[in-house]
C-alpha positions as MATLAB code, in Angstrom:
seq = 'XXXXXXXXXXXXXXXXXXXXXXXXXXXXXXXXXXXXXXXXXXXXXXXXXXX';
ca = [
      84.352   72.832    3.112;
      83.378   70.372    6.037;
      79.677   70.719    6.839;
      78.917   71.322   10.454;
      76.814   68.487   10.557;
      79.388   65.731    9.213;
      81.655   67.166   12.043;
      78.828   66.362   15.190;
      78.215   63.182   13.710;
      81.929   62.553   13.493;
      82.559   63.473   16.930;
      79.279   61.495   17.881;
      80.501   58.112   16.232;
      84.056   58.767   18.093;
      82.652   59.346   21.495;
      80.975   56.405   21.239;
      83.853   54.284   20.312;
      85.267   55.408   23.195;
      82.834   54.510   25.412;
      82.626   51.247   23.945;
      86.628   50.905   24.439;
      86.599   52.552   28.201;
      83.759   49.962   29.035;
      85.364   46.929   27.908;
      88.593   47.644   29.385;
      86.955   48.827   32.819;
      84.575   45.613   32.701;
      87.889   43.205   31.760;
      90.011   44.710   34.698;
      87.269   43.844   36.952;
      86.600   40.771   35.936;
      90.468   40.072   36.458;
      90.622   41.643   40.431;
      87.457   39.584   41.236;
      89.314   36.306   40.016;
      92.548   37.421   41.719;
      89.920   37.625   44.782;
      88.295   34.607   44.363;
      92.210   32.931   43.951;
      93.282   34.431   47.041;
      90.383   33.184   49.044;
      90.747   29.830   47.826;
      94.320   29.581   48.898;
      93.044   30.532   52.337;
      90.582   27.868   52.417;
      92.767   25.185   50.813;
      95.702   26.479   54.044;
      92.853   25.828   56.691;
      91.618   22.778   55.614;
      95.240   21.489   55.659;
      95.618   22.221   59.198;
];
């Protein structure tokens, strides 16, 4: 029979896997919009300068 205790640290060790996955896939999503950004503003510099 499963022992209370091995079934909070189980849930404890999966929570924070989760965590670990939500963070890296929030932090890589934002990373990508800021260089989309940063992309778009350097085509609109690039288009003025050429003016």
């Amino acid at each position: 029979m499963t022992n209370l205790g091995d079934l909070v640290v189980t849930i404890f060790y999966l929570a924070v896997a989760a965590v670990i996955i939500t963070a890296v896939v929030l932090f890589s999503r934002s990373h990508r919009k800021q260089k989309e950004q940063l992309d778009r503003i350097e085509d609109q510099l690039n288009h003025l300068i050429k003016k």
